[in-house]
C-alpha positions in Angstrom: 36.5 -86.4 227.5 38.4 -88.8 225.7 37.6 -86.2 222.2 39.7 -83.7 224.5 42.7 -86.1 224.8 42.9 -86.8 221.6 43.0 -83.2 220.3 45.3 -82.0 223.0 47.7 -85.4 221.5 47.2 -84.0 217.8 48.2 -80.5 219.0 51.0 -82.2 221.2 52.0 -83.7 218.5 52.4 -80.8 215.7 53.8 -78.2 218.4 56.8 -80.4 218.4 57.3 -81.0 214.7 57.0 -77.3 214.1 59.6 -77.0 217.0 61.7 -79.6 215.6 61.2 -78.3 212.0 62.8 -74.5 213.2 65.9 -76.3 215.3 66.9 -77.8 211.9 66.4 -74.7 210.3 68.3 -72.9 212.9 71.3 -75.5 212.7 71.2 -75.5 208.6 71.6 -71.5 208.7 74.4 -72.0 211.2 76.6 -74.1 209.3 75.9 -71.9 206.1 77.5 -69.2 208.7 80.5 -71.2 208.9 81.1 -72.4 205.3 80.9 -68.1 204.2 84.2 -67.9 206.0 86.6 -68.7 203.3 90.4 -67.8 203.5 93.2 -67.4 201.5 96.6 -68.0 201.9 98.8 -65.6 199.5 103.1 -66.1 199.7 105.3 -63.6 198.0 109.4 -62.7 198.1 109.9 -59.6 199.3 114.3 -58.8 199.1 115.1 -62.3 198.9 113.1 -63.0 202.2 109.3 -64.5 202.1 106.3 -63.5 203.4 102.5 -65.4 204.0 99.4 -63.5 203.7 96.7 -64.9 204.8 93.0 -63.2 203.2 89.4 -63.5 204.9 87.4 -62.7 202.3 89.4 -60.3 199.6 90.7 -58.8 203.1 94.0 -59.0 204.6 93.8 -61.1 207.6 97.0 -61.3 208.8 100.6 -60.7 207.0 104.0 -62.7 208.8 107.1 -61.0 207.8 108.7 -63.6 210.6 108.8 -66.7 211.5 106.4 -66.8 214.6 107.7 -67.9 217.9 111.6 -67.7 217.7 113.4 -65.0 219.4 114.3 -62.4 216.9 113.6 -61.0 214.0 114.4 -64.4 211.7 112.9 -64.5 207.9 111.5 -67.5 206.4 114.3 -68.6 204.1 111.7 -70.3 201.5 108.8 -70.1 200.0 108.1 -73.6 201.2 108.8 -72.8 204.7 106.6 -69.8 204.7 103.6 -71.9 202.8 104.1 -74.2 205.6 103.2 -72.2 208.0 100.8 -69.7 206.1 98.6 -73.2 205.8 99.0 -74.2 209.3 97.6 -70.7 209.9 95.0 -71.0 207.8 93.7 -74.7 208.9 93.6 -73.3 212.2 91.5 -70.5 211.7 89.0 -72.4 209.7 88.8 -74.6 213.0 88.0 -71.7 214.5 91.2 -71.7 216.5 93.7 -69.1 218.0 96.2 -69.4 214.9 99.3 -69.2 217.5 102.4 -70.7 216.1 104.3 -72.3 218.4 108.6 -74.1 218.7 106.5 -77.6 218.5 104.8 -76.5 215.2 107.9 -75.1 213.6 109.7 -78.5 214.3 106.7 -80.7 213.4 107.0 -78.4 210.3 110.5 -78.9 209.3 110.8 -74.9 209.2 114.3 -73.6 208.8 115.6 -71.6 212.0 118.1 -70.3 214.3 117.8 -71.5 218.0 118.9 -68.3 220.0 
């Protein structure tokens, strides 16, 4: 009786290090997932206006022609203002956030606009 124990412990015992061995298995392939995801943030004048690009990959993720959030059609006036942006972009998506822009983060930004 106590021979059956005492296997039934030993296989106890190894059925949960095998099951603990695969969970950290499972989260090491996970956070490989996450680190694959790489993006890059491209800013170019276009007509005296500037542009962010942002790249998944050597895709095009997204491209802002205007500054997000403000009523109209407004241009980024710099390339700083744009690379501002572009990176808050970017840092949000690597968060795996929505990458909304909003009034707060163009004035928290310093970015360059016309209140309408």
């Amino acid at each position: 009786m106590k021979k059956i124990l005492n296997y039934k412990t030993v296989f106890l015992g190894i059925t949960c290090l095998f099951v603990l061995f695969f969970y950290i298995q499972y989260l090491s392939s996970e956070n490989t997932k996450e680190d694959e995801t790489t993006f890059a943030l491209q800013v170019i004048e276009q007509d005296s206006l500037w542009i962010y690009e942002v790249y998944e990959g050597n895709n095009l993720f997204i491209r802002q022609e205007y500054i997000p959030a403000v009523k109209g059609k407004q241009v980024f006036k710099s390339k700083e203002d744009a690379e501002k942006i572009g990176n808050l972009v970017m840092s949000k998506l690597s968060n795996n956030k929505m990458p909304v822009i909003s009034i707060e983060d163009l004035n928290a930004s310093a970015i360059t606009f016309k209140k309408i």
